[in-house]
C-alpha positions in Angstrom: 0.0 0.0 0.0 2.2 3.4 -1.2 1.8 6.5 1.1 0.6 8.6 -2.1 -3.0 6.4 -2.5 -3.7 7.2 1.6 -3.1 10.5 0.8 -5.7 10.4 -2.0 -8.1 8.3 1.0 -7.3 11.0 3.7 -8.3 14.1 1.3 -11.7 12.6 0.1 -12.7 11.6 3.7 -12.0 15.2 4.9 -13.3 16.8 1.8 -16.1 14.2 1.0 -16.3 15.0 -2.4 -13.3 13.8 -5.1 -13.5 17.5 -6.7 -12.8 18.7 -3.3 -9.9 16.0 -2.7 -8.2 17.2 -6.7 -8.4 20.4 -5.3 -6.8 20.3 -2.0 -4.3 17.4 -4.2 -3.8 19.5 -7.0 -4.4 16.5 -9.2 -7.4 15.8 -11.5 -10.6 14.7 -10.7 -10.2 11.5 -12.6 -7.4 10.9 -11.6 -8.1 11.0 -7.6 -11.4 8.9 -8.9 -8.6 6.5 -11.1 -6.7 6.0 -7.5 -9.5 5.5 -5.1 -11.1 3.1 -6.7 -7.7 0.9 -7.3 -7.0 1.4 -3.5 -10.6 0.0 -2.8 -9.8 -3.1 -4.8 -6.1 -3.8 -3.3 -7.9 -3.7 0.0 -10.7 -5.3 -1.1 -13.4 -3.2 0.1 -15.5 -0.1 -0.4 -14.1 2.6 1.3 -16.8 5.4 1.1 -20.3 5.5 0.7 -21.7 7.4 -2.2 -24.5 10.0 -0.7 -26.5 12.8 -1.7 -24.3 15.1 0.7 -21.0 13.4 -1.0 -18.5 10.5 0.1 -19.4 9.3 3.3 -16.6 6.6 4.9 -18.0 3.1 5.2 -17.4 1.2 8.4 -13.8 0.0 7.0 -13.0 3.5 6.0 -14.1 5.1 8.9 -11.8 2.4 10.6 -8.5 3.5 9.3 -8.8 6.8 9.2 -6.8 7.1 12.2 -4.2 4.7 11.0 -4.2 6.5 7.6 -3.2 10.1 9.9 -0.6 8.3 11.5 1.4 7.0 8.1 0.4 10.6 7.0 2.3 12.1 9.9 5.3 10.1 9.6 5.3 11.1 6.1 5.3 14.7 6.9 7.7 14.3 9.4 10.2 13.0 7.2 9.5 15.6 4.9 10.3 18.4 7.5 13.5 16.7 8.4 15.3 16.1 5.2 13.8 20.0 4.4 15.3 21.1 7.5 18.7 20.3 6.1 18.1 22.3 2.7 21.4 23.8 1.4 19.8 25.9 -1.0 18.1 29.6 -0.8 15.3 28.1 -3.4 11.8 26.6 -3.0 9.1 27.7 -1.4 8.3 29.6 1.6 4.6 29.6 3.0 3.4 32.4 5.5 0.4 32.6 7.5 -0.8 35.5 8.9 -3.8 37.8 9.3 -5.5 39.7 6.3 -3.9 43.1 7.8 -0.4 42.1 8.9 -0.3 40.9 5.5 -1.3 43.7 4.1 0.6 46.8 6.0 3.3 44.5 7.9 4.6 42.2 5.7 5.1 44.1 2.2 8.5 45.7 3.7 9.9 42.6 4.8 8.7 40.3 1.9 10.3 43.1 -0.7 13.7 42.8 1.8 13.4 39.6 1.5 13.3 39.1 -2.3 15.8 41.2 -2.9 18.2 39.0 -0.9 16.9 35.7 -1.8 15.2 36.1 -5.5 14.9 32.3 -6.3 12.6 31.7 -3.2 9.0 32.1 -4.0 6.7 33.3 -1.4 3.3 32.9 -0.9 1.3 34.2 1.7 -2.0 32.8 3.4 -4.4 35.4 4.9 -7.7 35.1 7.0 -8.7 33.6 10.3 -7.9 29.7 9.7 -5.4 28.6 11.4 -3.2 26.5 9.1 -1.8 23.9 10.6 2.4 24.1 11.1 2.9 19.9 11.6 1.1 19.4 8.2 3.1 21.7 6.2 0.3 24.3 5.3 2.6 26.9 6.4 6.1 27.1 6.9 5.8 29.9 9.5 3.0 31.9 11.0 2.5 35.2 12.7 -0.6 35.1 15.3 -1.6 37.8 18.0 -1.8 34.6 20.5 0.7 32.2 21.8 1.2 29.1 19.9 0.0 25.4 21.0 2.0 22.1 20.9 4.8 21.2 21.7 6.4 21.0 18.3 6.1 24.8 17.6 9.2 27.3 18.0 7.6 29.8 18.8 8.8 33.7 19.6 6.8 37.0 21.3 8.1 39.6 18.2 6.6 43.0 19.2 3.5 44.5 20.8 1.5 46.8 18.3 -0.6 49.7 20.0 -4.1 50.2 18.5 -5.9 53.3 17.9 -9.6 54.7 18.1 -10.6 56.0 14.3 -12.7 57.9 12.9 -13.0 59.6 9.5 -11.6 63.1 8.6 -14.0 65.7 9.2 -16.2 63.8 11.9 -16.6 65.4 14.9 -15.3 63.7 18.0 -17.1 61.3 20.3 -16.8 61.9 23.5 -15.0 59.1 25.8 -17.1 57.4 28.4 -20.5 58.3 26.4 -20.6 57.5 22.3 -24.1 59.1 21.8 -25.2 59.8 18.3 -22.3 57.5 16.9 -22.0 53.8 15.8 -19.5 51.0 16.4 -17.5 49.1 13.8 -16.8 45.8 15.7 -14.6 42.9 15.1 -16.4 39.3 14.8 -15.1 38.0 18.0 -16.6 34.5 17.0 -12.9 33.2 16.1 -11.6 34.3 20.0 -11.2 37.1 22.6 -10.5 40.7 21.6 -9.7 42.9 24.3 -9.8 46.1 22.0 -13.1 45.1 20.7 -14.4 45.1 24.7 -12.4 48.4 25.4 -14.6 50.2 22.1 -17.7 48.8 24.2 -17.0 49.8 27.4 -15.7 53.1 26.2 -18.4 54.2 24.2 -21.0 52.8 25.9 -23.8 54.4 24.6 -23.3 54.4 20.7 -24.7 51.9 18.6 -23.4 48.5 17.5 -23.8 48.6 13.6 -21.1 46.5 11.5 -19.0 43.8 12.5 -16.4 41.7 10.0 -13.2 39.8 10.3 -11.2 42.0 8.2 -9.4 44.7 9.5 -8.9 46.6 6.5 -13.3 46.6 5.9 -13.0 48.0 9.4 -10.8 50.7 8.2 -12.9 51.3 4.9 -16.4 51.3 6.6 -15.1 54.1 9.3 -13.5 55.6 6.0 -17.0 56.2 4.6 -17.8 57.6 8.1 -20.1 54.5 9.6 -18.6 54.5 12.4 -16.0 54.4 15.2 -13.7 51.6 14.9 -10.2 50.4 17.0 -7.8 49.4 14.6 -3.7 48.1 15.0 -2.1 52.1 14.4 0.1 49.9 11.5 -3.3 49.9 9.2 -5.2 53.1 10.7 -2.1 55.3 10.2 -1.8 54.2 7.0 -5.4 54.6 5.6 -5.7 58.4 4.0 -8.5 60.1 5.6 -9.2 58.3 8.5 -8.3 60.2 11.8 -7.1 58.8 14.9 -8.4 60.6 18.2 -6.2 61.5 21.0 -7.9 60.0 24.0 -6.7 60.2 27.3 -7.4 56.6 27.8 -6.2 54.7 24.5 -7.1 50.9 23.8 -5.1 47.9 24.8 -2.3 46.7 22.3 -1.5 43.1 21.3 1.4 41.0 20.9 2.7 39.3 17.7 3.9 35.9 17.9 6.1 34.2 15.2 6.1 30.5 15.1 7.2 27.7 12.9 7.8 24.0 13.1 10.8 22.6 14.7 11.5 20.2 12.2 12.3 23.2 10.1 14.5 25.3 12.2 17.6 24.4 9.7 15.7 25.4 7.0 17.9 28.1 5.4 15.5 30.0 3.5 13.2 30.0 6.5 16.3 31.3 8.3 16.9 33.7 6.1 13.5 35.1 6.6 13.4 35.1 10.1 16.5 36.8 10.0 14.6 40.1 8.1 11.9 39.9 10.4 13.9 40.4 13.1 16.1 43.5 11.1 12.5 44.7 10.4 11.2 44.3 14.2 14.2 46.1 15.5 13.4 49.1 13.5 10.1 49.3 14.9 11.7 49.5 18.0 13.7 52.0 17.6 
């Protein structure tokens, strides 16, 4: 049984549909079909149950599904090893981060780091998910909370202050009340935001109108004058026409965490990045 058909069986069970599985593969669909339904006969039984919500695992799929994650892992892991003793500055590099540090952070450093190291090609994953560092979705990841497991190096790189907004030409709010204005919130669905409960508290009688999980619609909306929003000063600095007020009481900043497998920690173009990060996070400081 070769490592690259349980690969084909893992994506279709967490996918449940073999378009969903070529996707996630990058193969064809007829091709994962071609390769499940060879894997069903060398085992000699049906896998997955065909349903009107998609592939559903049958009782002897469903059974080693656990056993299929644990060749998958020692798959990976060899992969991260023998990557971890690269030579070359070539490849790819995969970063995770959130839609804004993407946005205002990261140019600077990615364009430092291309410079350096042209033959590395960088791509960058934005949004909430959490791509996961032991399967290889990312290389490395920045995050405003601590890392879990016990396989992550992981590093505390800066705290950011955030800032109260408002667009140019608004009149200001006054702290403690908030009457006659609205709130742009975060969706705090995805986990705790104390800057979203500092807007609340401190304007505690304007309206709740507009929530999303992107920073930068935040920073539009209050551009277009919706509203009041608390944004990381690295985006609402940098958005012409939006206006941040000088408040006696200012809301609560947040730390940036770096963190990438350890597997990978002799990974040289990883290195290398880190490396620019840390150039980059020193001129912050100073």
């Amino acid at each position: 049984m070769e490592w690259s058909d349980i690969r084909i069986f893992l994506a279709v069970a967490r996918s449940g549909t073999l378009g969903g599985a070529a996707r996630s593969l990058q193969l064809s669909h007829p091709t994962i079909g071609r390769r499940l339904r060879a894997l069903e006969q060398a085992v000699g039984h049906t896998l997955f149950q065909r349903t009107a919500d998609g592939l559903v695992p049958t009782d002897e799929g469903a059974g080693i599904i656990a056993l299929a994650e644990q060749m998958e892992e020692g798959a990976l892991a060899m992969a991260r090893r023998l990557e971890g003793r690269e030579e070359k500055l070539q490849g790819r590099l995969r970063i995770s981060c959130a839609d804004w540090f993407g946005a205002y952070v990261l140019p600077a450093i990615i364009a430092d780091y291309s410079r350096s190291y042209p033959h590395v090609d960088v791509e960058i994953l934005t949004g909430t998910r959490l791509f996961n560092l032991a399967q290889r979705e990312a290389d490395i990841a920045f995050r405003i909370v601590p890392f879990e497991g016990p396989d992550v190096v992981q590093r505390r790189l800066v705290r950011l202050p955030y800032g109260v907004y408002i667009a140019e030409g608004s009149p200001d709010p006054v702290l403690g009340d908030g009457a006659g204005f609205r709130l742009i919130m975060h969706d705090t669905s995805t986990g705790h935001f104390p800057d979203i409960e500092w807007l609340k508290a401190s304007f505690p009688k304007a309206w709740p109108l507009l929530s999303s999980n992107n920073r930068h619609v935040q920073a539009r909306m209050c551009l277009r004058g919706i509203g009041i929003a608390v944004l990381p000063r690295v985006v609402g600095n940098h958005v012409q026409g939006l206006r941040r007020l000088q408040l006696a009481d200012e809301p609560p900043s947040r730390e940036i965490w770096m963190g990438y497998h350890r597997d990978l920690r002799r990974l040289n173009r990883l290195r290398a990045f880190i490396g620019v990060v840390s150039d980059h996070v020193e001129a912050m400081h100073a």
